[in-house]
C-alpha positions, -999 to +999 in steps of 0.1 A: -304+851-822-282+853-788-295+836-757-278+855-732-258+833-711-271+846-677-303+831-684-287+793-687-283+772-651-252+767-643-240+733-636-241+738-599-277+749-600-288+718-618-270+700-592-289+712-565-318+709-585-315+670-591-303+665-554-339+684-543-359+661-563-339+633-554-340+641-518-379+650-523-385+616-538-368+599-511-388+616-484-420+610-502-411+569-505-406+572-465-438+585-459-459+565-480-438+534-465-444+547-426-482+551-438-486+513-452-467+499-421-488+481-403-499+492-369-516+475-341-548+484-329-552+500-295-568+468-284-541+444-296-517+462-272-497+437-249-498+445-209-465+453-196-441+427-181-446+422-147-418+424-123-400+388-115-416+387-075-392+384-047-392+347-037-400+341+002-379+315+014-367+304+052-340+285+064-353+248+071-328+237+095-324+256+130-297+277+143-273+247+150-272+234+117-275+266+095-241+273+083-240+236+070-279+245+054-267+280+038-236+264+024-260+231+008-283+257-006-254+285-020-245+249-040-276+241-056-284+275-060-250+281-083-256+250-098-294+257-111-282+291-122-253+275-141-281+256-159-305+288-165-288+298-200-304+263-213-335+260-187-348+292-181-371+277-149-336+270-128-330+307-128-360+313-107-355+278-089-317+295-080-329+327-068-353+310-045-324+284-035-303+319-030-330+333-008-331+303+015-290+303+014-294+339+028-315+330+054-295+300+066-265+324+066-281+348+086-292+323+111-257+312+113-246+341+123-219+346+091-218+379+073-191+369+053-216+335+033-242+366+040-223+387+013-212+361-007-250+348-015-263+384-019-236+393-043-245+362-070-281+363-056-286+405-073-261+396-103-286+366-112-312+385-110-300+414-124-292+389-159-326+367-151-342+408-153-321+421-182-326+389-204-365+390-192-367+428-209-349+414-241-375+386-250-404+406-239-394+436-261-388+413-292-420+395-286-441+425-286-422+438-316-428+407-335-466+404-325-477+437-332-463+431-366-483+400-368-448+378-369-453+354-337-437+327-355-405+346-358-405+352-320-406+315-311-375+316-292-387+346-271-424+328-266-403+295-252-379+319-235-412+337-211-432+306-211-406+284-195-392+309-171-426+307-158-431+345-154-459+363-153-477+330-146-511+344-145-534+368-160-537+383-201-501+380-211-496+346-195-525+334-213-510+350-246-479+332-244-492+302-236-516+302-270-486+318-290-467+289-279-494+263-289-493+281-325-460+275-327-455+242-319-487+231-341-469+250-368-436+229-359-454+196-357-472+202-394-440+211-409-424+182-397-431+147-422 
């Protein structure tokens, strides 16, 4: 007996009949591997990261002596921000330093230091900001997945620039950062 041959796939339609169930396999995997992923509960949610507040400072020396104030200032200011990529704390410590730079510039009656101070004044704070964003976003991620260890350098990172320095999320860092240094100090003979 002849089997037609019209009735037999073709090689192209088994093809695209393996790449379907392969593709359908694949699609199924993701789903049941989005489904298992843990999620955090509605009440585990972090609050959002403050904004870094704007520092009040004022020049401390009077009119006379300003210029030779804004220009002491503009130098310890560019030295603690010099020493923010290893002590997080001298970035705000420079922006306040900045600030009363400003101030003493203005007094002085020099646009020209005015401009100069402004200009690294917002580029610090713009990278103080930026790098802020970075360590918060990573710390959430790693919390919500239950992986705080992991997100040690982030937890030292927040905690030592000293922002937000009150309320639920400074009080979470601070106890994440306790965990993690017990966990150091037990792992260490």
């Amino acid at each position: 007996m002849d089997v037609p041959t019209t009735s037999l796939p073709s090689r192209e339609k088994l093809r695209a009949v393996a790449g379907t169930s392969v593709l359908t396999v694949m699609v199924m995997l993701g789903v049941l591997f989005a489904l298992r992923a843990p999620r955090p509960n509605a009440g585990e949610r972090l609050p959002s990261l403050p904004p870094l507040p704007e520092p009040a400072a004022s020049c401390p020396s009077d009119r006379e002596h300003a210029q030779h104030a804004a220009q002491r200032a503009l130098h310890a200011a560019q030295a603690r921000a010099q020493r923010y990529a290893y002590a997080p704390r001298d970035g705000r410590h420079a922006l306040e330093r900045f600030d009363e730079a400003a101030e003493c510039a203005q007094l002085a009656g020099d646009p020209q230091l005015h401009a100069t101070i402004a200009s690294q004044r917002a580029a610090l704070r713009e990278r103080i900001e930026r790098d802020m964003r970075d360590h918060f976003r990573r710390y959430e991620l790693l919390r919500q997945h239950a992986r705080v260890r992991e997100a040690a350098h982030d937890v030292i990172y927040l905690t030592e620039l000293g922002w937000p320095q009150q309320g639920t999320l400074a009080d979470q860092l601070r106890l994440d950062r306790e965990l993690i240094q017990s966990d150091a100090s037990k792992a260490k003979p």
